[in-house]
N, C-alpha and C positions, 0 to 999 in steps of 0.2 A: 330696515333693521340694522342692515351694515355700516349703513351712513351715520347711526346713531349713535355707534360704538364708536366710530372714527371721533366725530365731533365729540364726546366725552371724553377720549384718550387725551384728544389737541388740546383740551381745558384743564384736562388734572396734569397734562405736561407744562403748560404756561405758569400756570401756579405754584408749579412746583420749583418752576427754573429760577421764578421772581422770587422765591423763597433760599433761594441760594446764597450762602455769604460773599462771596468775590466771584469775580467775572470768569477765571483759572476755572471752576468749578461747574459757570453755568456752560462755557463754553464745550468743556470737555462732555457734558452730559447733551448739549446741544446735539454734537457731533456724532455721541451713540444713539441719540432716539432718530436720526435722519439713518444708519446704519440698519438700526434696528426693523425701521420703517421697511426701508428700501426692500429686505431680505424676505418680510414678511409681505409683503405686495407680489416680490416674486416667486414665492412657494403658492402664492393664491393664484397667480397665472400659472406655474407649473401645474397644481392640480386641474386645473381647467383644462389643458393642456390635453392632460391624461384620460378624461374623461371624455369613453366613445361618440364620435359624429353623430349626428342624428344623421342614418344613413336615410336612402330613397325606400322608399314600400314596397311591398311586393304587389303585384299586380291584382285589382280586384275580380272577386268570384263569389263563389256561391259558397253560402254556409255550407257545412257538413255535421259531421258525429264524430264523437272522442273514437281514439283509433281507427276506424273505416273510412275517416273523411267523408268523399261524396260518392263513392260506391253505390248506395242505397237508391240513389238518386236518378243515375244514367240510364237510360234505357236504352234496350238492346242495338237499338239504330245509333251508335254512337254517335256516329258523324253529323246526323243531323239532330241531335241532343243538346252536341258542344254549338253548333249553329245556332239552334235557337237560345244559347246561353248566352251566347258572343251580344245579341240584341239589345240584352239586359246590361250585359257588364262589360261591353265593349271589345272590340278587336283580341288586346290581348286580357287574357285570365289566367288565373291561376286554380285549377282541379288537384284537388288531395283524393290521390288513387291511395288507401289505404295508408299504407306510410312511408307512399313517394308523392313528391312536390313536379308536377306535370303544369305547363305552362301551355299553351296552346291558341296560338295565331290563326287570323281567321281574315285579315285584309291583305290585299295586292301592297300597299307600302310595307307592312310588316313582314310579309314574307320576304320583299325585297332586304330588308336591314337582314334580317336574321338569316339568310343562304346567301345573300352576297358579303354587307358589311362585315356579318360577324361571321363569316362561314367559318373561319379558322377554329374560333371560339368554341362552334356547335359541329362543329369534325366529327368528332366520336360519336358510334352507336348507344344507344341503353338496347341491349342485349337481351334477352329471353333467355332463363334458364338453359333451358330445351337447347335452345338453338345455338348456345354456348358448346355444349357437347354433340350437335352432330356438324359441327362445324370443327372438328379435331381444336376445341378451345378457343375457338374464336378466332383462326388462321383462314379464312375465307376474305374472300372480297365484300360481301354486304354486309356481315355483321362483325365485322373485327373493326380495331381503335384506329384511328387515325396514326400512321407513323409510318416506318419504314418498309415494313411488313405491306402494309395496304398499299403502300405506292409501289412497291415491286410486282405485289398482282394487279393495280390500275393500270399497269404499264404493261404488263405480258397479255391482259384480257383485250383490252381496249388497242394499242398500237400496234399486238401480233395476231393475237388468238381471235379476233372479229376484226384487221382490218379490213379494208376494200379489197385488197388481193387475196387475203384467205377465202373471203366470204366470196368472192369470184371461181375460188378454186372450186368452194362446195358447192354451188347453184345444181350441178347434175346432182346431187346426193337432194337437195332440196325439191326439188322439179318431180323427181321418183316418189318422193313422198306423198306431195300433193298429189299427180299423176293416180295414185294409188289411193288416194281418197274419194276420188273420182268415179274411180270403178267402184271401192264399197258404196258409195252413195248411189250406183247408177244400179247397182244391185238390188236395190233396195227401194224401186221404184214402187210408189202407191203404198208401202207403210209407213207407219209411223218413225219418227229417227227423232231420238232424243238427242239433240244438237251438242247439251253440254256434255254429255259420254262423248258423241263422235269429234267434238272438238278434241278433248280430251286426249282421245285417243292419235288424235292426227298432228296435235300439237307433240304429245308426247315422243308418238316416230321418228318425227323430224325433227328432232332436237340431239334423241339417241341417235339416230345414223349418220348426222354431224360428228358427234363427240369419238362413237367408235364401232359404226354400222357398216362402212364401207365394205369391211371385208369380209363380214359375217354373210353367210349363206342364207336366203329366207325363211326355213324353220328353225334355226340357228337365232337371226333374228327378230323373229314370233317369241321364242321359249321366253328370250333374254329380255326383250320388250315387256311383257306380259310379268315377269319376275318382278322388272325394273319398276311399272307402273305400280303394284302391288305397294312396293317398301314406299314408292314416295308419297301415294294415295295415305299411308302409316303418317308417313313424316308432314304431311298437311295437316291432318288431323291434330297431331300434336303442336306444331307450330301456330298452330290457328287457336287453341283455348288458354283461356286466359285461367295463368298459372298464378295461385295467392303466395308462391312462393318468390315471387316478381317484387309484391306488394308490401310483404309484412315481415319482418323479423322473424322467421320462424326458426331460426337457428339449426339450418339441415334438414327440418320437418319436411316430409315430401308429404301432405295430407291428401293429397287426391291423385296420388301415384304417377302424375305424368314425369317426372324426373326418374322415376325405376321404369318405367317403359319406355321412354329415350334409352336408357343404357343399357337395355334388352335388343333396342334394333338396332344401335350402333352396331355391334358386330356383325349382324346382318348386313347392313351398307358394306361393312367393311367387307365385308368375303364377297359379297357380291362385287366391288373394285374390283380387288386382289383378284379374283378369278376371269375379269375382263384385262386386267395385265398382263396376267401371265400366259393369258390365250395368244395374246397381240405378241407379246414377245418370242416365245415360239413359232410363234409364224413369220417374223421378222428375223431370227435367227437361223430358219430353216430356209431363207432365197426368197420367201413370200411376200416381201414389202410390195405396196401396190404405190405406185406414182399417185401424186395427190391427196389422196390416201386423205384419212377426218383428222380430227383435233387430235383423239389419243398416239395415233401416227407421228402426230406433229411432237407432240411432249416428249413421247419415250427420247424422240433423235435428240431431242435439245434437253434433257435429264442426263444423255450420253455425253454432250458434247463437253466442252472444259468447262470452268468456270466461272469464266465472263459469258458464256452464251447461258450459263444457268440462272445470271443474276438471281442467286440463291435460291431459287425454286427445288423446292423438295414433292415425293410422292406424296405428303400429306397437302401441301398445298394445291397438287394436280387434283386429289380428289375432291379436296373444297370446293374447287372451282367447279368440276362438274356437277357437284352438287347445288352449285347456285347455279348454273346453268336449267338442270332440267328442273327441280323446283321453282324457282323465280319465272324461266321463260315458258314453262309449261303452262301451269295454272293462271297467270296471269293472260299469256294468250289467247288460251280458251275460253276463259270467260268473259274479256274484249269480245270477242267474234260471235259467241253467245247473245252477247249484248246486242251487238251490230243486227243479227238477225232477228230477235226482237223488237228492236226499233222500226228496222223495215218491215215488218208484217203491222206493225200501229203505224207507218206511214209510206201507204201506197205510193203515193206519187214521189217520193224519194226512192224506194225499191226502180221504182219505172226511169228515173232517170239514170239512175246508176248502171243500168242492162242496156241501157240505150244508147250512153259512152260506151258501154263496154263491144256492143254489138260494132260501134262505129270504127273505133280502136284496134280491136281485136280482131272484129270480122267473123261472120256466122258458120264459117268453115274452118279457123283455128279455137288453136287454145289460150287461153294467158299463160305469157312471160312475165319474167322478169324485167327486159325491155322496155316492155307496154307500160312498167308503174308508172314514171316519169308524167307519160301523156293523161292516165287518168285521173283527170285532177277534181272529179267530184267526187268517186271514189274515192280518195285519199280524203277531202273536204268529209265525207259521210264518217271514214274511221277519226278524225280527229274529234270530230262533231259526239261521235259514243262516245269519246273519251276523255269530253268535256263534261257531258251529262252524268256519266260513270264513271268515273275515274278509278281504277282499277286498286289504286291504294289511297283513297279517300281523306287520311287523316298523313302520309306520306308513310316511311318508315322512322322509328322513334331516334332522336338524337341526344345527346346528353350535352350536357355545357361542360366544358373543360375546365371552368373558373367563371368566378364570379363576376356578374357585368353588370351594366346598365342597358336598360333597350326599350326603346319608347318612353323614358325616364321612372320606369321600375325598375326594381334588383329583381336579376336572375342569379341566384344560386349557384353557385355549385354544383353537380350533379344532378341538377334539374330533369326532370324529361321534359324533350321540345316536340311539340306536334305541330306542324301544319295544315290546316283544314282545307286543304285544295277542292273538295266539294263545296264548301260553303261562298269561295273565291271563284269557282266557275259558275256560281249561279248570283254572283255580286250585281244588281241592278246599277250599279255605278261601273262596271265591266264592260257590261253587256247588255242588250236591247234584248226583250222577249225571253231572259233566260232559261227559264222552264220548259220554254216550246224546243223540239227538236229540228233543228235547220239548220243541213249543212252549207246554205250558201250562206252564213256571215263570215264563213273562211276564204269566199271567193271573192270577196268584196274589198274594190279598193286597191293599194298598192302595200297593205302591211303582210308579208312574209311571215306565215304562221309556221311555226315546225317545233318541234319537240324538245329543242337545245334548252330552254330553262332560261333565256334569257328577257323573255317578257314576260315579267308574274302576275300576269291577268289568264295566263296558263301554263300549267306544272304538272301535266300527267306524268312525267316519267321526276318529277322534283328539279332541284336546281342547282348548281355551285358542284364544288369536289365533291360530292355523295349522291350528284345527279345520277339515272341507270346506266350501268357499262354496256345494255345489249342493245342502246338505238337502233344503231348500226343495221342489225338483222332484224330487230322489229321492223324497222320500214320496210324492209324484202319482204320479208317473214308473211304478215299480216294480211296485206293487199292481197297478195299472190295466194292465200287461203281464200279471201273472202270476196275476190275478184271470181278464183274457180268457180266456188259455190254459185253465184248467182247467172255468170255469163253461161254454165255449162247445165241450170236445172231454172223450173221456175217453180214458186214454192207457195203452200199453204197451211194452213195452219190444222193439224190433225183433226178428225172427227172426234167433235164431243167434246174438246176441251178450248178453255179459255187465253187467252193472252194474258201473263199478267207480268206486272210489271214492277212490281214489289223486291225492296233489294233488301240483302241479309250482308250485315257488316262481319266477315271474319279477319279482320285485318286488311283482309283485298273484300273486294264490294261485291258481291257473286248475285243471280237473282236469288230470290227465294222458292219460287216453284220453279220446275223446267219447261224451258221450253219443247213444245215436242212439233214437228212439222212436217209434213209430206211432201216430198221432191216428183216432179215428173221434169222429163228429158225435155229442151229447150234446141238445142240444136238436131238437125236431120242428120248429120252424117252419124253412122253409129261406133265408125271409127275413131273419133273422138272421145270416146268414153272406152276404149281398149287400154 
């Protein structure tokens, strides 16, 4: 059509030029239609110009519904939902959670681009309501923005508050714990022991008498324990449901109340800090500082001291932090170890090997150290091995994109949410041999060095890049040193009358869905060993 109009213009200008009286005249009109030309050639590039890229696509997925998206759709197993989506519509997709744009990775290269390439990119949390406010606004270490703020607690969590020398200093405060679990289980011989309470509860101990147990008295630290578990047992439940005020515009709407009940136990959290500060500080005031002394020990002097030794840390950030401490390491722990011993009652002859190092290691007349992790290297292979099959945060923690990118040659959005489906990657048949089956020797195979750091994404329990977990650290102590207890110090069955199962429930972290419940009898002769 364009060319049409050109070639008619270039006719009725010839015509008209050869119609001109003298040369003065055609020449002059020559000169304007080449002008003319010109100007109008480049207003048609300019608009061309102006008018938007045809950018890249967004990633494909699965239909949805006007507003709800694909809500309707998921079920409850999320993880293994988006799994079986990924089959369909490849690695990466794109999920409309109501009326947010959720993209979610499901291969070992894709995870690689998006926590290493773009990790700067995908820095940032996407946030929960909820967890916005009992995290004093999002000033915690796990769910705050990427910036200066979060590198000042990367760097007091990570290089002070859990290095090797701190975590060296607490090992007696850790040891007493376990110790103490020891006796409640040996108490408790020939019943029933619901493993996820006692994990629970054992996880919980030893996380508070870290932070600020040391110098509390034992009914002292019963009352305080037993309080603490209460509010955070609160703050799981909330943390864990899935809030439509995440999803949809509701303009403040709190339709299903969990945001007025967040701001009901906030002040709870809070008084319950404030009244472990101001215990510790009294007591530190009155000549009572104790050498070595836990975490809150360690803050108050350095909140005292000047500040460069405060690199800005305030009491709101001290309480963040303990808040991601016993939230994040409690529940996650427990239900790790949970798992563990589940797996070993469905597979005997892993239970049998693991008692066997441990007997050889350890010896049938002590106890497990912290020493002995090192040498137990099928233990360690068994926890890695749960932690492939269960990954404790199955889809990781949510990220948001900072800005708009390209990845895998889709547009990612803006304020995207990023998931990674690290279950659906630890069970990758191009990963891994035999994925489904549980066996921990494919970690002992060979000469590749498997461990937790994030930097082989054929495995990401704890994630990978700047937003990988700050508590390795003491998860490798931590872990073993529970789960070594249990088995070198009882040997164990599965309760009367009930089943093994083995069914998981996605709350965010991967918990079973029934409990396990299990009967302990004593394993070693000395009885001193269980005092």
């Amino acid at each position: 059509m364009l060319s049409h109009i050109i070639s008619d213009m270039w006719s009725w200008g010839c015509e008209l030029i050869s119609n001109l009286n003298n040369s003065f005249e055609r020449s002059t009109f020559t000169i304007s239609l080449v002008v003319l030309a010109t100007l109008w050639y480049s207003w048609l590039l300019f608009i061309k110009s102006r008018k938007p890229q045809r950018e890249l696509p967004l990633p494909p997925g699965p239909s949805g519904l006007p507003f709800v998206g694909n809500l309707p759709f998921i079920d409850p197993d999320v993880h293994r939902c988006f799994a079986d989506w990924a089959r369909t519509y490849g690695p990466i997709m794109k999920i409309r959670l109501g009326q947010k744009l959720c993209v979610v990775l499901s291969s070992t290269a894709l995870a690689k681009e998006a926590l290493r390439d773009y990790d700067t990119i995908f820095a940032d949390r996407d946030t929960p309501t909820t967890m916005m406010t009992l995290t004093y606004g999002g000033n915690d270490l796990v769910w705050s923005s990427y910036g200066q703020t979060w590198r000042m607690l990367r760097k007091v969590c990570v290089g002070e508050m859990l290095s090797k020398t701190s975590l060296d200093t607490m090992y007696a405060t850790r040891r007493r714990e376990v110790r103490r679990t020891i006796r409640e289980v040996h108490g408790m011989i020939g019943k029933p022991i619901n493993m996820g309470d006692q994990m629970f509860l054992t996880m919980s101990n030893l996380i508070t008498s870290m932070l600020w147990g040391v110098t509390l008295k034992d009914e002292d630290r019963n009352s305080v324990g037993a309080e603490f578990r209460r509010l955070v047992s609160d703050i799981l439940k909330l943390s864990t449901s899935r809030n439509l005020a995440d999803i949809f515009p509701l303009g403040g709407l709190d339709v299903q109340g969990l945001n007025g009940r967040t701001k009901v136990l906030m002040p709870r959290l809070d008084e319950f800090f404030d009244s472990i500060v101001e215990r510790r500080e009294m007591k530190m005031e009155g000549g009572g500082e104790e050498r070595g002394g836990d975490l809150l020990q360690w803050f108050l002097r350095k909140e005292a001291g000047d500040s460069e030794d405060k690199q800005g840390m305030t009491m709101m950030h001290i309480k963040s932090l303990f808040m991601d401490m016993v939230v994040a390491g409690t529940d996650t722990s427990s239900v790790t170890v949970e798992w563990a011993m589940a797996e070993l009652m469905n597979n005997p002859q892993v239970l049998k090997r693991a008692q066997e190092e441990l007997a050889h290691v350890v010896g049938m007349n002590g106890t497990v150290e912290e020493h002995h992790l090192p040498k137990l290297h099928y233990l360690n292979a068994t926890i890695k091995e749960v932690m492939r099959v269960h990954p404790v945060a199955p889809l990781l923690l949510p990220r948001r994109s900072r800005e708009t990118c390209t990845l895998n040659g889709y547009t990612i959005p803006k304020g995207a949410q990023i998931l990674v489906n690290t279950w659906a990657i630890h069970r990758d048949p191009e990963n891994w041999d035999n994925p489904t089956e549980f066996e921990p020797e494919r970690f002992l195979k060979g000469n590749m060095k498997w461990d937790y750091n994030g930097n082989d994404f054929r495995y990401l329990p704890f994630g990978s890049g700047r937003r990988i977990c700050a508590g390795i650290a003491l998860v490798e102590r931590m872990m073993p040193h529970v789960l070594g207890s249990l088995l070198h110090s009882f040997n164990w069955r599965l309760a009367e009358g009930t089943e093994l199962d083995l069914t998981e429930k996605f709350m965010i972290i991967l918990k079973k869905a029934k409990p396990t419940v299990l009967v302990a009898e004593p394993r070693l002769s000395n009885p001193e060993l269980y005092a």
